[in-house]
C-alpha positions as CSV (number, residue, x, y, z in Angstrom):
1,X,74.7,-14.1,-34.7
2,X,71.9,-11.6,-34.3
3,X,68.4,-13.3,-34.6
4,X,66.4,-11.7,-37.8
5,X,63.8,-9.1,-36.6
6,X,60.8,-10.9,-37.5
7,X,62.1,-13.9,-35.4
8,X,62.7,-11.9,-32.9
9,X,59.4,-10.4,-32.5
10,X,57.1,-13.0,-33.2
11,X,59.1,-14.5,-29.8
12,X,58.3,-11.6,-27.6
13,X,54.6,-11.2,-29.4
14,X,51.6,-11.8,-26.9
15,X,50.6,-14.6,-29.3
16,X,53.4,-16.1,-28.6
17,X,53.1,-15.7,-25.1
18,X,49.2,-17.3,-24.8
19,X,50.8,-19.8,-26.8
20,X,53.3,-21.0,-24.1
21,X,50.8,-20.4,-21.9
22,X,48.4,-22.7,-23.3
23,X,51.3,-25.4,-23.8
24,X,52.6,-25.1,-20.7
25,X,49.1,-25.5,-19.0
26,X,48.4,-28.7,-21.2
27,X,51.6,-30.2,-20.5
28,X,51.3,-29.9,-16.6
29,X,47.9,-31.1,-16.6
30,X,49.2,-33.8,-18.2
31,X,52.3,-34.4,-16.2
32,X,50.4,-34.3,-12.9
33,X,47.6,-36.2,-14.3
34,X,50.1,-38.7,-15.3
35,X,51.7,-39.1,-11.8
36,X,48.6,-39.6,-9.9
37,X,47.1,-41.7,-12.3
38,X,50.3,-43.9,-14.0
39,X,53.2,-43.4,-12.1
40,X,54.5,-42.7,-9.8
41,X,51.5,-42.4,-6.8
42,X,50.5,-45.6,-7.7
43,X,53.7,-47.7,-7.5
44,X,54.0,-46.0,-3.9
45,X,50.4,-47.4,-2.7
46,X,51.4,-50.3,-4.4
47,X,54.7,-50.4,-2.4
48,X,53.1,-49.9,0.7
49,X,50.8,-53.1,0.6
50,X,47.2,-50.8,-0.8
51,X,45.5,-51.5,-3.5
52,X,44.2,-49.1,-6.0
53,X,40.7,-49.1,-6.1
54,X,38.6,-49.5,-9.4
55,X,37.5,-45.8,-9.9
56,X,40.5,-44.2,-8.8
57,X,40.8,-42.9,-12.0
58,X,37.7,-40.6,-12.0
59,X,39.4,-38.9,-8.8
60,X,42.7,-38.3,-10.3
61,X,40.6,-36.7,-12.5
62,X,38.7,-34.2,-10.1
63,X,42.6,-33.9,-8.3
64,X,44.6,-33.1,-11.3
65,X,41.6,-30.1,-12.6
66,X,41.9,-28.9,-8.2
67,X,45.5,-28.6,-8.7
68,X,46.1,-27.7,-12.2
69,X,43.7,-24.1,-12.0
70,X,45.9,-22.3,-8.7
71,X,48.6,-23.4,-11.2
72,X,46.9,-22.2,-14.5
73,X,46.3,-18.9,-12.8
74,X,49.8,-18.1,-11.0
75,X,51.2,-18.8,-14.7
76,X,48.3,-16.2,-16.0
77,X,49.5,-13.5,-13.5
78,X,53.2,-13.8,-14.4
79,X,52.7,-14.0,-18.6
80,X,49.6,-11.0,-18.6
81,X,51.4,-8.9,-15.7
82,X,52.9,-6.3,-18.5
83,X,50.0,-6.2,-20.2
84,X,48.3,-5.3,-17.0
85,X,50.7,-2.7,-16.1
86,X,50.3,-1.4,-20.0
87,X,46.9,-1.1,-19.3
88,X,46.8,0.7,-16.2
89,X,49.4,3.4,-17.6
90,X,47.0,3.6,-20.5
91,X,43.8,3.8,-17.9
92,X,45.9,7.3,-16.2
93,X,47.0,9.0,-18.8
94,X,43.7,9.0,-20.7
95,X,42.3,10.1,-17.4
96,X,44.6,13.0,-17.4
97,X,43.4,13.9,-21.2
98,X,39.9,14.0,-19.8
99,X,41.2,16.3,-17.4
100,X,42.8,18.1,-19.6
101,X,46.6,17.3,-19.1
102,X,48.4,16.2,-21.8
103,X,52.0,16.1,-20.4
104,X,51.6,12.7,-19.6
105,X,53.6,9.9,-21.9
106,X,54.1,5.9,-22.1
107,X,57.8,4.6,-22.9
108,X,57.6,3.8,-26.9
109,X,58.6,0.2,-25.7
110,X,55.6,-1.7,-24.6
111,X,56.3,-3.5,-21.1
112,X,57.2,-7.1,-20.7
113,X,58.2,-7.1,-24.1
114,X,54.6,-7.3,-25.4
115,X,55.5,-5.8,-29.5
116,X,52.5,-6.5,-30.5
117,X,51.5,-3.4,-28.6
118,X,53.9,-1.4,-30.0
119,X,51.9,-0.1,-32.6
120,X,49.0,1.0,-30.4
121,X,51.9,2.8,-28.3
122,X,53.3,4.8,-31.4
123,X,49.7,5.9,-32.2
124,X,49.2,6.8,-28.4
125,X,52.0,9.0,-28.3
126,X,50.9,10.6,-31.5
127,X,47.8,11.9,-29.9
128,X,49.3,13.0,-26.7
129,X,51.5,15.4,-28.8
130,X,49.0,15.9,-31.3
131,X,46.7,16.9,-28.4
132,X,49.4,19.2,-26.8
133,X,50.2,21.2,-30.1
134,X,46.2,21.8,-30.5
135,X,45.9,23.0,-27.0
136,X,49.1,25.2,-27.5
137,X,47.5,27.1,-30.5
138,X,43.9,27.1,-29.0
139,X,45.6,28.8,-26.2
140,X,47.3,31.0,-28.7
141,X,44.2,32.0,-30.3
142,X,42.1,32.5,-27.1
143,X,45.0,35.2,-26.4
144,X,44.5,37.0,-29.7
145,X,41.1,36.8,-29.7
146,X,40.6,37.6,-26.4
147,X,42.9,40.6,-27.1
148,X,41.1,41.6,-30.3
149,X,38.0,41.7,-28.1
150,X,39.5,43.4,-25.1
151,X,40.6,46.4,-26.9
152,X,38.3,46.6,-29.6
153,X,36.1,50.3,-29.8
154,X,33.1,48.4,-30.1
155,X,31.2,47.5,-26.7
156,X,31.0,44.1,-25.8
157,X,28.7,42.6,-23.2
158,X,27.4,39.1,-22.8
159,X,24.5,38.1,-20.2
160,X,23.7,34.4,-18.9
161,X,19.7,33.2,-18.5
162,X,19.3,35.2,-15.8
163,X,20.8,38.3,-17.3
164,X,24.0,38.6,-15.3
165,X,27.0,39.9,-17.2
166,X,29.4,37.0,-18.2
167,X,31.8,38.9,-20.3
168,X,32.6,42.5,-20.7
169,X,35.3,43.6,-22.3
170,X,37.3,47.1,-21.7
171,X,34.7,49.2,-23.9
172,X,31.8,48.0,-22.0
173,X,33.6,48.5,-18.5
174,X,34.6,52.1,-19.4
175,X,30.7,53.1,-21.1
176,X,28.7,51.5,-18.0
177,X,30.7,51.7,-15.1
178,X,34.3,54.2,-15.8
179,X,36.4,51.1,-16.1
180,X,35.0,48.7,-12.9
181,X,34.7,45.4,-13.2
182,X,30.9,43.7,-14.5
183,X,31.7,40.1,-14.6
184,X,28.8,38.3,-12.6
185,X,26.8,41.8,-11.8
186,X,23.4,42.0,-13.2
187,X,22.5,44.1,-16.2
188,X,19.5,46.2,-14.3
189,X,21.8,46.9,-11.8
190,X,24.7,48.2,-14.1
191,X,21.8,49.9,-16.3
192,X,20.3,51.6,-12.9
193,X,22.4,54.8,-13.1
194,X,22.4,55.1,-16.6
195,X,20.9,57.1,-19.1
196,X,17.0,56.1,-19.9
197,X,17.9,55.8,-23.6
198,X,20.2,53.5,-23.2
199,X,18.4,51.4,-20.3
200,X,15.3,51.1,-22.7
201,X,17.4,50.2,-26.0
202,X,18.8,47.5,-24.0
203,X,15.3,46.3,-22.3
204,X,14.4,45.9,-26.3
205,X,14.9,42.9,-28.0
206,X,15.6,44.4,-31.3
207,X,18.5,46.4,-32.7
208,X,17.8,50.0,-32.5
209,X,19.6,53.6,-32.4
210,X,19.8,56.1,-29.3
211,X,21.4,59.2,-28.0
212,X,22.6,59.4,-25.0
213,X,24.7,62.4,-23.2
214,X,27.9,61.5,-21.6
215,X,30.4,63.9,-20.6
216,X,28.4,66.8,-21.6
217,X,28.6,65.9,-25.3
218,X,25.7,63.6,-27.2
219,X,26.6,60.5,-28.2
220,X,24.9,58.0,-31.0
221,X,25.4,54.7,-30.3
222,X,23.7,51.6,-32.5
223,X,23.1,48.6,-30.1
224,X,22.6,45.1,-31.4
225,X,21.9,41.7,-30.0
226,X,22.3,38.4,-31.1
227,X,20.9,35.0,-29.0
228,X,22.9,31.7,-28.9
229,X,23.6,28.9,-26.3
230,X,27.0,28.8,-24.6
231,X,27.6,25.5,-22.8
232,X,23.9,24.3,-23.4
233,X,22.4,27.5,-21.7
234,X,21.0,30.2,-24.0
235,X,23.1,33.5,-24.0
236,X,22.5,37.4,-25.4
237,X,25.9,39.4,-26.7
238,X,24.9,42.9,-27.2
239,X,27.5,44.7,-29.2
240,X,27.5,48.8,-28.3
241,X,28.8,51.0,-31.3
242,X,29.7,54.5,-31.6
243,X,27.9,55.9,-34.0
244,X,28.7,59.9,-33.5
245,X,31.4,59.9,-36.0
246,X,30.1,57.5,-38.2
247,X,27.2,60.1,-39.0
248,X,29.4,63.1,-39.0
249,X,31.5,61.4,-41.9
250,X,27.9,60.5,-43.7
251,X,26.1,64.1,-43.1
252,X,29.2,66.1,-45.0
253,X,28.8,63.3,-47.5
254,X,24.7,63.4,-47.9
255,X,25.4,67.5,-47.7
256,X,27.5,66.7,-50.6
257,X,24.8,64.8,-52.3
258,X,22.2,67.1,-51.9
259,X,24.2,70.4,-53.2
260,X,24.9,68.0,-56.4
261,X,21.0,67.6,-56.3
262,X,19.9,71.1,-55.7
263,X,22.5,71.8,-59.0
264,X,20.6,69.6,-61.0
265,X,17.3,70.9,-60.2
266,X,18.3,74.4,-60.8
267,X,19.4,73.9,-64.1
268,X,17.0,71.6,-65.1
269,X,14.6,74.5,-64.5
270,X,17.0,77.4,-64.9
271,X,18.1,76.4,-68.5
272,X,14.0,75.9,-69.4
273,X,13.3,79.4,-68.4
274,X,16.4,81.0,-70.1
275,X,15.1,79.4,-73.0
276,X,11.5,80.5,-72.6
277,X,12.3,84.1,-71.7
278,X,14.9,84.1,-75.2
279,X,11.6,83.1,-76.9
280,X,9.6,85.7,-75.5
281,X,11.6,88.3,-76.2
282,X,12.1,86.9,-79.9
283,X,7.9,86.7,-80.3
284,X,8.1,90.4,-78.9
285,X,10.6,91.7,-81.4
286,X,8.6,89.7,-84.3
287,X,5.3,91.3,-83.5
288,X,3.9,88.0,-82.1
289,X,1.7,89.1,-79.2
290,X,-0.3,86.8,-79.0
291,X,2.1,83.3,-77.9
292,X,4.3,85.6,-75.3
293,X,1.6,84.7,-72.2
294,X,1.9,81.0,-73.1
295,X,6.0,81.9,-72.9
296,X,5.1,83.7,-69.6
297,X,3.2,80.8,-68.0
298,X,5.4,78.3,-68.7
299,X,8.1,80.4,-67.1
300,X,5.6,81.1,-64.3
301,X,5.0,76.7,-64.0
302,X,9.1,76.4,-64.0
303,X,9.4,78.8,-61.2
304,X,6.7,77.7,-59.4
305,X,8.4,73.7,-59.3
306,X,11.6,75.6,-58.5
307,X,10.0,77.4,-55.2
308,X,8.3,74.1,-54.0
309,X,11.5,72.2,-54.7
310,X,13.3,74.9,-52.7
311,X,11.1,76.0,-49.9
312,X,11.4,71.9,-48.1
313,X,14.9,72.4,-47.6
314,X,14.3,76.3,-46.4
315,X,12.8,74.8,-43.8
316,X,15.3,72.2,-42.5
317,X,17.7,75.2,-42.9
318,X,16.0,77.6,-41.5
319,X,14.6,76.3,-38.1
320,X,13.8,79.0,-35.8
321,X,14.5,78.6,-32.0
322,X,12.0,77.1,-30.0
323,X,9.6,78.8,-28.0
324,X,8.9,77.2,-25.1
325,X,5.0,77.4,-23.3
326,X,3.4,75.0,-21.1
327,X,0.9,72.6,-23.2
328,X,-2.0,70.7,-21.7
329,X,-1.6,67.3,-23.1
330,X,-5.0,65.8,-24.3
331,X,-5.6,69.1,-26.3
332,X,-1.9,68.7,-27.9
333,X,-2.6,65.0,-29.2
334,X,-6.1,65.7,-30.3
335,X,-4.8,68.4,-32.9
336,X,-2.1,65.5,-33.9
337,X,-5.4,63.3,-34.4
338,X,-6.7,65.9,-37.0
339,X,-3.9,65.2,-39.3
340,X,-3.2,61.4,-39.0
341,X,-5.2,58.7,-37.0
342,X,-3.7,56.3,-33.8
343,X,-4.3,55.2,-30.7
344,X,-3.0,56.3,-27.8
345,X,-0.8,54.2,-25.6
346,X,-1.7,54.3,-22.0
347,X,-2.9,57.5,-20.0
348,X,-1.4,60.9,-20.9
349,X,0.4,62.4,-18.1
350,X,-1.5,65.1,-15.8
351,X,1.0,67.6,-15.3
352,X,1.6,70.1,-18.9
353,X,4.5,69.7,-20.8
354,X,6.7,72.1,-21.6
355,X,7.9,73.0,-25.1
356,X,6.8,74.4,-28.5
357,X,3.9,72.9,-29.7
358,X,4.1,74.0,-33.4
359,X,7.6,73.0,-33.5
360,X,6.7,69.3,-31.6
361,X,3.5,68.9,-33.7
362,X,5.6,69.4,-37.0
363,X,8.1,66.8,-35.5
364,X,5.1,63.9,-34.8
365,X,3.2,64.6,-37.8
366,X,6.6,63.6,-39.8
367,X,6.9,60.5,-37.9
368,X,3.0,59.8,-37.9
369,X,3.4,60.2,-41.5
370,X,6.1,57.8,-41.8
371,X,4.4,55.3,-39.7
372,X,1.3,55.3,-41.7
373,X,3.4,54.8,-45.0
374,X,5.4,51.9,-43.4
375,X,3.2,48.8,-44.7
376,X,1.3,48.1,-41.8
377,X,-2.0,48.6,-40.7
378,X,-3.4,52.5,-39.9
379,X,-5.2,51.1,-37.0
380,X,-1.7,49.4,-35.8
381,X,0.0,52.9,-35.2
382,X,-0.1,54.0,-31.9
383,X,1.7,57.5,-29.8
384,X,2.2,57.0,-26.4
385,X,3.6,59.9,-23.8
386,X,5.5,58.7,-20.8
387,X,7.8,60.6,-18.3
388,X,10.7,58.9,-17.3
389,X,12.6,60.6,-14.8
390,X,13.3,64.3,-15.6
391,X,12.3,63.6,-19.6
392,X,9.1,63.9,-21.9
393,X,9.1,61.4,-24.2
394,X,6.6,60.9,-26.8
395,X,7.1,57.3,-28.8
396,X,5.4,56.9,-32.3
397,X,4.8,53.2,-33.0
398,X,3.8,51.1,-36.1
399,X,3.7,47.2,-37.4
400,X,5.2,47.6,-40.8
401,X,8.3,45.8,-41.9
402,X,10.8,47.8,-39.7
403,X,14.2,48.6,-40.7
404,X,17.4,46.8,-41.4
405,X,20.8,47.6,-39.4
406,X,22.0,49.5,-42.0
407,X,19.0,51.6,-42.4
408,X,18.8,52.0,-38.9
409,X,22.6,53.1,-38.8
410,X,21.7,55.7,-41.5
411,X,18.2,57.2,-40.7
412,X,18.6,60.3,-39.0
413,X,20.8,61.4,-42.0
414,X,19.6,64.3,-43.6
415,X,17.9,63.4,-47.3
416,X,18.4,59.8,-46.6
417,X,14.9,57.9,-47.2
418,X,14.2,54.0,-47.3
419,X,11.3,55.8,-49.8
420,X,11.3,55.7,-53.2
421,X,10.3,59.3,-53.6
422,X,10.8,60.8,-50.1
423,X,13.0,63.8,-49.6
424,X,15.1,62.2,-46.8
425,X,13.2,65.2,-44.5
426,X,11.1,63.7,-42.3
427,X,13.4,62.1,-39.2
428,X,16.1,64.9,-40.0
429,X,13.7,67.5,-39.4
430,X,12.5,65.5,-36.3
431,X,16.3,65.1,-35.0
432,X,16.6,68.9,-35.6
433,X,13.2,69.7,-33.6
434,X,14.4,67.6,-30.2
435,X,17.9,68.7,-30.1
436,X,16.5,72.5,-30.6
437,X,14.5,71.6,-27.6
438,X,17.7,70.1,-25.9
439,X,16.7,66.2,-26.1
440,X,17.3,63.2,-28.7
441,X,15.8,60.8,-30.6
442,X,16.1,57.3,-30.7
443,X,14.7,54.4,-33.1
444,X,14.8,50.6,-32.7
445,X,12.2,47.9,-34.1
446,X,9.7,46.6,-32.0
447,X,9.2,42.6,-31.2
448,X,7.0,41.3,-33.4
449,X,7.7,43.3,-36.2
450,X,7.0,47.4,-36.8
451,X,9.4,50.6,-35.6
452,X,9.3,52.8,-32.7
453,X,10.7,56.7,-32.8
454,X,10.7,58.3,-29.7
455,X,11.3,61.8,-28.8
456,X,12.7,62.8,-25.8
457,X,13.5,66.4,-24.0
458,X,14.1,68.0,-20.7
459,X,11.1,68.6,-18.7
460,X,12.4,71.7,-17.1
């Protein structure tokens, strides 16, 4: 008959076994205590004609403890040798989790019997599958993600401390280096035969918008940056957008707007002066002679708002072509000076530029305007005039709030304004001026708070 469970685990329990053990221990201590003490060492010195001495006793004693531990211990080894073994399987295969292998599996049945441990085996292979599924669907979403990121239109780079590229994905490769591999190359070596727009956006540590010219066509591109730690180390990701389209789609749609605006302004001042001119000509037909030039003024006042309102965007629309002339340099920022005060930013280059200084000067008095209505301080906004490579570049600078990423994203749009009661004018007119003159401009915010506008053409 089949013992009941219980029974039969409590016999193979390790309890069970120290049990025995302990018995078993006692009883030989006792056994060979006995039989160097009692009987039956004592009948044989007895039988051989010696006599047991008085304190024989006290060495039994010290005998039976010399011979009952070697036996205590050889009983140890053979009762705890499962567990051992248990142990030692349990010692590898959480030494292959650490390692990351999680292939590796105990028998459900605990060695030697030991049921007690049977529990503790369930749970352990629990966690070894438990810890395979995870790493099977991490893996899984490291593939999607990685192929999300990999084919993604947006530009991807991410740089170590020391500003070597550690990720790059196929939008980045293609943009700095047609396709080539960046992993472990440093960023100012990847940057070195690039465009200057795009080397100094990335030099920046804010989010900005810049133009640069690749395959013959300009290209707008918003970069922005974001700082973490990866693996304890601190990391940049700098994520590259393509901005061209983007601002196509929102020009038609802020031509749009404005058309819906220019409606309502003309009637709002067409409908008055219909009005006005029915009145006159009623006063007239009455005899009244005296109230028609009060008719006649206001119609004058209506058409005057109406020509103001008009003539801003006649110019936007109706930029002439530049004339190009060489310009000595400290003569062209002192007449800037007469209209809006800064400083100027290191030394102003020797040789002349070369462009059309009434078209240019309307371009920086629009930004120098701007910069003085930003917030900051008038004595904070500065102009510098730099000549990187074969470029001009003029940078207007200021320590107001900045701008967000949207507003950067949407700032060269014609009749956008972050203003209250601007016309939206301003940096169009100045993104009109440099690309007449066959350059760009770029924007970004400057560390520690304020905006930057550069202009940039050809020198020749």
């Amino acid at each position: 008959m089949e013992a009941w469970p219980g029974t039969r685990r409590w016999r193979r329990s390790l309890r069970l076994r120290l049990t025995l053990f302990l018995i078993m221990a006692a009883v030989a201590g006792l056994l060979i205590h006995a039989g160097l003490t009692t009987w039956p060492l004592p009948a044989l010195l007895t039988a051989v004609g010696r006599e047991v001495p008085a304190y024989w006793s006290v060495e039994m004693l010290a005998l039976t403890f010399v011979l009952i531990v070697p036996l205590a211990l050889g009983m140890a080894s053979v009762l705890l040798a499962p567990l051992t073994r248990l142990l030692r399987a349990l010692e590898s295969t959480v030494l292959s989790y650490r390692d990351g292998e999680f292939g590796s599996a105990i028998a459900a049945d605990p060695p030697g019997g030991l049921s007690e441990l049977a529990d503790l085996m369930q749970l352990h292979s629990e966690l070894g599958l438990a810890l395979r599924e995870q790493r099977h669907h991490l893996a899984q979403r490291e593939l999607l993600l990685d192929t999300v990121v990999q084919n993604t239109p947006v530009a991807l780079i991410l740089t170590d401390p020391l500003e070597r590229i550690a990720y790059a994905n196929i939008a980045a490769r293609q943009l700095l280096d047609q396709g080539r591999s960046l992993a472990g190359r440093g960023l100012d070596e990847v940057l070195e035969a690039g465009p200057d727009d795009m080397r100094q956006a990335f030099a920046g540590a804010q989010d900005g918008l810049f133009s640069v010219v690749l395959e013959g066509q300009e290209e707008r591109f918003h970069l922005s940056m974001r700082d973490f730690r990866l693996q304890g180390q601190p990391h940049r990701l700098r994520l590259l957008r393509r901005m061209t389209r983007e601002l196509s789609r929102q020009e038609v749609a802020s031509w749009k707007r404005v058309i819906r605006v220019i409606s309502h302004e003309l009637n709002n001042s067409l409908a008055p002066i219909s009005s006005l001119a029915h009145s006159g000509a009623e006063l007239a037909r009455r005899g009244q002679f005296e109230r028609v030039p009060g008719v006649f003024a206001s119609i004058g006042e209506r058409a005057q708002h109406l020509h103001g309102f008009l003539s801003g965007y006649a110019r936007f629309a109706k930029l002439p072509a530049p004339v190009l002339a060489p310009v000595a340099w400290r003569a062209f920022i002192d007449s800037l000076g007469a209209h809006y005060g800064f400083a100027v930013d290191g030394e102003l280059p020797a040789v002349p530029g070369r462009f059309d200084p009434a078209q240019m000067e309307q371009a920086l008095i629009n930004l120098l305007k701007n910069a003085h209505e930003s917030g900051g301080q008038p004595e904070d906004v500065s102009v510098a005039v730099t000549a990187p490579r074969d470029d001009w570049r003029i940078e207007v600078r200021d320590r107001g709030p900045g701008m967000t990423e949207t507003q950067l994203s949407q700032a060269l749009l014609p009749f956008y304004s972050t203003k209250r009661s601007g016309s939206g004018l301003g940096l169009a007119l100045a993104r009109e001026i440099a690309e007449a003159h066959g350059g760009r401009i770029a924007m970004g915010n400057r560390e520690g708070g304020g905006l930057w506008v550069a202009v940039s053409w050809p020198r020749a």
